[in-house]
C-alpha positions in Angstrom: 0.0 0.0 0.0 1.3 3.6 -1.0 1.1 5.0 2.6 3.5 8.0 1.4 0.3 8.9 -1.0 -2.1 8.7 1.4 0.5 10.9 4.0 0.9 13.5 0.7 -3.1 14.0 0.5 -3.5 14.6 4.0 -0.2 17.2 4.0 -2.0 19.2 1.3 -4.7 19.8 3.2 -2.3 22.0 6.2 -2.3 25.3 4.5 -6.1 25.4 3.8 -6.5 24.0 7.9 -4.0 26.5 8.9 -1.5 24.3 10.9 2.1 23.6 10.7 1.8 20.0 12.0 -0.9 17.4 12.3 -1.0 15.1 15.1 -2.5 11.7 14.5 -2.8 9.3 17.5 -6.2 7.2 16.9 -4.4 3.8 15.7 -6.8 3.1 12.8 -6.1 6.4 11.2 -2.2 5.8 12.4 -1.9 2.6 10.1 -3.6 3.8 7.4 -0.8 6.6 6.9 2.1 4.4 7.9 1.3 0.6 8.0 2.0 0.5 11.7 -0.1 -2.3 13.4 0.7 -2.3 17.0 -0.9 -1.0 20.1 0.9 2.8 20.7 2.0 4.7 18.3 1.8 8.7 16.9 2.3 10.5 14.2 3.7 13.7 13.6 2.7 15.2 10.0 4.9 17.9 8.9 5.4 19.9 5.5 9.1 19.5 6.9 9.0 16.6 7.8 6.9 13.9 9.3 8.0 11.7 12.5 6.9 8.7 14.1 7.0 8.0 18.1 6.4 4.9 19.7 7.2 2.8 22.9 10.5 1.0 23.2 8.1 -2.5 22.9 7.5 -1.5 19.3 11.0 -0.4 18.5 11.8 -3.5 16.3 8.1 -3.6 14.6 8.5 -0.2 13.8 11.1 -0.6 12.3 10.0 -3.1 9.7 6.2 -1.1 9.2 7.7 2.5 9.2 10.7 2.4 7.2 10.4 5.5 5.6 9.8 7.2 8.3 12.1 9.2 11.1 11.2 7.2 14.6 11.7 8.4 18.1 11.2 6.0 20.6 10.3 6.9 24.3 9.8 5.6 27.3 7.6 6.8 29.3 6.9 10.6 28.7 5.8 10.6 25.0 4.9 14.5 25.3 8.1 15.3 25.7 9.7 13.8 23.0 6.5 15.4 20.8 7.7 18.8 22.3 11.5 17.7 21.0 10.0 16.7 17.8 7.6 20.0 17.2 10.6 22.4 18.8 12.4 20.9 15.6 10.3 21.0 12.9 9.1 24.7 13.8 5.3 23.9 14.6 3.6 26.7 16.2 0.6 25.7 15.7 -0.4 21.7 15.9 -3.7 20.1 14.4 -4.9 17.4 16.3 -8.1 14.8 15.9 -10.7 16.2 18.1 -12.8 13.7 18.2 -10.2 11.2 19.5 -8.3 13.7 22.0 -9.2 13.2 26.3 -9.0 16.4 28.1 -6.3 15.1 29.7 -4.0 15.0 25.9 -5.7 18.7 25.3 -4.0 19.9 28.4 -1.1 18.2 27.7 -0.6 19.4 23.9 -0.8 22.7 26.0 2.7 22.1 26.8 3.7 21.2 23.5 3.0 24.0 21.1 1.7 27.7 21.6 -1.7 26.9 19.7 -3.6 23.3 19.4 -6.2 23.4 16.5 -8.9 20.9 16.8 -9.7 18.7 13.6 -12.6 16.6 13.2 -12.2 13.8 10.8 -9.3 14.7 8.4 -8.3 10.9 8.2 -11.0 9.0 8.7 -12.4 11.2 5.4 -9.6 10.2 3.3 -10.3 6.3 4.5 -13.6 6.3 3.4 -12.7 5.1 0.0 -10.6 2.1 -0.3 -8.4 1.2 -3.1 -8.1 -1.9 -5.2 -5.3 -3.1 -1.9 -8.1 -2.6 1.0 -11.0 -3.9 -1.0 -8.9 -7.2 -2.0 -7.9 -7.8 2.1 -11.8 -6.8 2.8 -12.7 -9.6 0.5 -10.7 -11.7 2.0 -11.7 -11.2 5.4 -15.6 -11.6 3.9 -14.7 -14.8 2.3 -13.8 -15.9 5.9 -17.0 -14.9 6.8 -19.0 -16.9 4.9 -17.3 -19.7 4.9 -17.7 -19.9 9.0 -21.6 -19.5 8.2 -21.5 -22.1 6.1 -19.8 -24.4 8.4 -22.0 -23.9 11.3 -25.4 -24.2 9.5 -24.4 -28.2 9.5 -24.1 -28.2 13.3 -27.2 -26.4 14.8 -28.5 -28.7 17.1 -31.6 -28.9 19.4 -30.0 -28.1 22.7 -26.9 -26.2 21.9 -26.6 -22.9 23.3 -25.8 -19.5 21.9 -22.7 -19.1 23.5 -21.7 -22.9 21.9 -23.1 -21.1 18.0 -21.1 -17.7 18.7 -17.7 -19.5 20.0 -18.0 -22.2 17.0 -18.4 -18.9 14.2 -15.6 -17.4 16.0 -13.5 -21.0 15.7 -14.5 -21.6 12.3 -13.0 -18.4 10.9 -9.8 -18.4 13.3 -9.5 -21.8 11.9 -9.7 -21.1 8.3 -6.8 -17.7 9.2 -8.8 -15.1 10.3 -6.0 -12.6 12.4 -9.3 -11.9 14.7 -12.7 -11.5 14.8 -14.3 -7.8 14.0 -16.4 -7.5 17.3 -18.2 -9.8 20.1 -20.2 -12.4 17.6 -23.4 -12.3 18.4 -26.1 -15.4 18.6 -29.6 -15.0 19.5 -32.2 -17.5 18.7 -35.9 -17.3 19.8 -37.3 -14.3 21.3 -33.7 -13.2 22.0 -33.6 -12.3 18.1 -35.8 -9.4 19.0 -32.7 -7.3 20.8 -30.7 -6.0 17.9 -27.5 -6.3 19.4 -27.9 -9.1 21.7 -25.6 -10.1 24.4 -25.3 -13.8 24.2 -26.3 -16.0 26.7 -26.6 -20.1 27.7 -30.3 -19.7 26.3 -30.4 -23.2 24.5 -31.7 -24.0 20.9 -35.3 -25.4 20.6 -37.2 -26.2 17.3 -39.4 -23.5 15.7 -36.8 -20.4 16.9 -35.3 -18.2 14.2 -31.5 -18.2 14.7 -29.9 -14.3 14.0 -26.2 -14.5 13.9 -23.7 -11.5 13.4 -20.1 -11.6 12.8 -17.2 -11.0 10.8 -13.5 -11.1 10.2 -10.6 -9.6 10.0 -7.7 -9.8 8.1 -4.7 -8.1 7.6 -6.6 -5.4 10.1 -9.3 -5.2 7.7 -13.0 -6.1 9.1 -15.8 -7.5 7.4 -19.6 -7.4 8.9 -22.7 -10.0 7.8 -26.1 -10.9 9.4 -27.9 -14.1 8.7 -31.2 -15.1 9.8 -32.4 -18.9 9.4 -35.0 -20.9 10.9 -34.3 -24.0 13.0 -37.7 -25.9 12.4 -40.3 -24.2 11.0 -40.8 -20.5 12.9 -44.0 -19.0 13.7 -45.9 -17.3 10.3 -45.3 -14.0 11.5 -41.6 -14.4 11.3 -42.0 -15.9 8.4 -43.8 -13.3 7.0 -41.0 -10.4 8.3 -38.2 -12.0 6.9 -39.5 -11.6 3.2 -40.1 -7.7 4.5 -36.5 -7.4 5.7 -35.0 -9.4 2.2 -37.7 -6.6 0.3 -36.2 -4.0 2.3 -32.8 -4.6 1.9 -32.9 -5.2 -1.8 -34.4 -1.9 -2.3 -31.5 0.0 0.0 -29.3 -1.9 -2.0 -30.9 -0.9 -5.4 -30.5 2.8 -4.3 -26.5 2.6 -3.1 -24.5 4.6 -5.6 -21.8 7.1 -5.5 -23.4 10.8 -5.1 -26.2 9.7 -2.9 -26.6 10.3 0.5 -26.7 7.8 3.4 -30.3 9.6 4.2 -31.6 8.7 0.6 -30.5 4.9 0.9 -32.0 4.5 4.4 -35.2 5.8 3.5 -35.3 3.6 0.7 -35.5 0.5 2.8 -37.2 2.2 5.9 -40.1 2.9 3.2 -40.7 -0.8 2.4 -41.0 -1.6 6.5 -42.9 0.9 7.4 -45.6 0.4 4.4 -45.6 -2.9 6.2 -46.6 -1.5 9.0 -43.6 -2.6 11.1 -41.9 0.8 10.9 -41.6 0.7 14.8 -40.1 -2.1 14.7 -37.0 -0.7 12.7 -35.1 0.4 15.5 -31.2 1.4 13.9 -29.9 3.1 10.7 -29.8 1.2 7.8 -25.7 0.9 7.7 -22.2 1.9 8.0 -18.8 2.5 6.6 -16.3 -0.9 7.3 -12.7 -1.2 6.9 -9.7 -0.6 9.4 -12.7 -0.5 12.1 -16.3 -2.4 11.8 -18.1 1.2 12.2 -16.5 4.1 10.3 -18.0 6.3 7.8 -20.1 6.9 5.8 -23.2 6.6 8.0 -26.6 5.6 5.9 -29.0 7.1 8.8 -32.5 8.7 8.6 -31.3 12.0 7.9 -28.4 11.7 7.2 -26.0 13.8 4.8 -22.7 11.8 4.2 -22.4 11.6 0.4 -21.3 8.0 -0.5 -18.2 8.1 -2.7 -17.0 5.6 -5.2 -15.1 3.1 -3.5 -16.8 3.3 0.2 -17.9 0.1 2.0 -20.5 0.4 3.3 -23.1 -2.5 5.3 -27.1 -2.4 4.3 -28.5 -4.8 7.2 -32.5 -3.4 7.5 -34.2 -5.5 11.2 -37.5 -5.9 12.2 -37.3 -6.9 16.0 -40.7 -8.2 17.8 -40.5 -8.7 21.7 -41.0 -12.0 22.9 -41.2 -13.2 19.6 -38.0 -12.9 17.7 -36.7 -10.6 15.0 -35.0 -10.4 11.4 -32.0 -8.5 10.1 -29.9 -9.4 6.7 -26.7 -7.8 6.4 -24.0 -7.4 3.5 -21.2 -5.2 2.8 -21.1 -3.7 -0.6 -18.9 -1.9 -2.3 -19.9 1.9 -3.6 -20.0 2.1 -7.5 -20.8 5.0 -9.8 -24.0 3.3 -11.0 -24.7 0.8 -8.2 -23.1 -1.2 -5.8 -21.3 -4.6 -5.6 -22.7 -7.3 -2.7 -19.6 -8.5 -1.0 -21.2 -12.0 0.7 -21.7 -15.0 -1.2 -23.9 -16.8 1.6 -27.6 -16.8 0.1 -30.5 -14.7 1.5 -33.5 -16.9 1.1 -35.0 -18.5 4.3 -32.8 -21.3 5.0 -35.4 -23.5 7.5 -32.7 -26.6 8.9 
């Protein structure tokens, strides 16, 4: 990956922020500019020059992932050294990420440079679309995906418990090379189906539940996100009857996703199809969300909402209906942003799979 590019695109941008520096600090953001996977690490972004700092645990993994980059490494008191490193490169005034800053770094920065400018978003921005490198590792980390759903759909079994489904998804795409998984897998069968993000539980498998399951992978620090809803036995007519809503809906947020829309205009194009169900109520969350280097990024696709989809953005499109004490539907797929549509990442089918 050309990190130097991506570090040149943000480095134009100083004169029109009017700053002399850019700190970036929120690790995502801090790979995406220099390769750097580990656990602490900043950068420095200078017309002048640019500078990396990290820990003296990371000194050898730095050194392979930053190469072409100046490194200080610190022990404990990182803000000194960032006062070192500012002092030299002449930065009065210092950019950092706003929305990823405690109080406690504000004050610090204090010590640092005469003026801190707060900056909301400047990397994640330039993230949002992913070259032909990050959408090859993202569809990697998707075929993982469905190749754990297809594994476990052979090994549902009256009596199992969610925690048993969730750990065996989790197994399934460690097993196959998965570096991780994106978040806590989540398994809710029955009535549990009904809490969109479900915290799963010993609550064991009986015939006639609906089985929700949503997970992903990652690989090479790239994350992928799917939902799947299938019915062990034969559910209950009404859920049934939702899930053919939720596929409707979905297909028609999917049918709108383009480049120039707005995440507003593609949410209200499946929230349309729910609520002339009459189950708008039961729609409880935005329609979707950016993926990459984290499994929530932008764009947002949110009632309302104004982030433009660009060419190249991954985005989910994962619609719910959720009915307490009965159970609940959601269908989820990345796609991938193009100028006249959008490309569905998942190969795992969406028809009502009844085991």
């Amino acid at each position: 990956m050309d990190h130097a590019l991506r570090r040149a695109r943000l480095l134009a941008r100083l004169p029109e922020l009017q700053v002399d520096a850019f700190l970036v600090a929120h690790l995502p953001n801090v790979r995406y500019l220099s390769g750097y996977s580990g656990s602490n690490g900043q950068l420095v972004l200078s017309g002048a020059d640019s500078v990396f700092l990290t820990d003296g645990r990371y000194a050898e993994q730095s050194r392979r992932e930053v190469p072409d980059l100046g490194r200080v490494i610190y022990a404990n008191d990182w803000i000194e050294k960032l006062k070192e490193a500012c002092e030299r490169l002449r930065v009065g005034r210092l950019g950092f990420e706003s929305e990823y800053t405690t109080f406690k770094a504000y004050e610090d920065l204090g010590k640092v440079v005469g003026e801190r400018a707060p900056l909301k978003d400047e990397v994640g921005r330039l993230r949002w679309s992913k070259d032909a490198e990050e959408l090859a590792l993202m569809a990697e980390a998707q075929a993982l995906s469905d190749g754990a759903f297809e594994a476990v759909l052979g090994k549902l079994r009256e009596g199992m418990t969610e925690r048993d489904l969730s750990l065996k998804l989790q197994w399934e795409m460690l097993g196959d090379g998965a570096d991780g998984v994106a978040f806590e897998t989540i398994a809710a069968f029955g009535e549990n189906a009904a809490e969109p993000h479900h915290f799963t539980t010993d609550r064991a498998l009986r015939r006639g539940d609906v089985v929700k399951m949503d997970f992903g992978a990652v690989h090479q620090g790239y994350h992928a996100d799917m939902t799947r809803t299938v019915a062990f036995g034969e559910p209950p007519k009404e859920l049934r009857n939702i899930y053919e809503v939720v596929r409707e809906a979905q297909q028609s947020g999917l049918d709108a996703v383009r480049a120039g829309i707005t995440g507003g205009d593609a949410d209200r194009a499946a929230r349309a199809v729910i609520e002339g169900a009459g189950y708008g109520e039961a729609f409880s969350h935005s329609l979707g969300h950016g993926v990459g280097l984290e499994v929530h990024e932008g764009p947002t696709l949110r009632s309302g909402g104004e982030d433009v989809l660009p060419e190249g953005a991954v985005v989910t499109v994962e619609p719910g209906i959720y009915l307490p004490g009965l159970g609940g539907v959601r269908i989820e797929d990345m796609v991938e942003v193009t100028a006249d549509g959008c490309r569905s990442m998942p190969s795992a089918t969406k028809e009502l799979l009844v085991l």
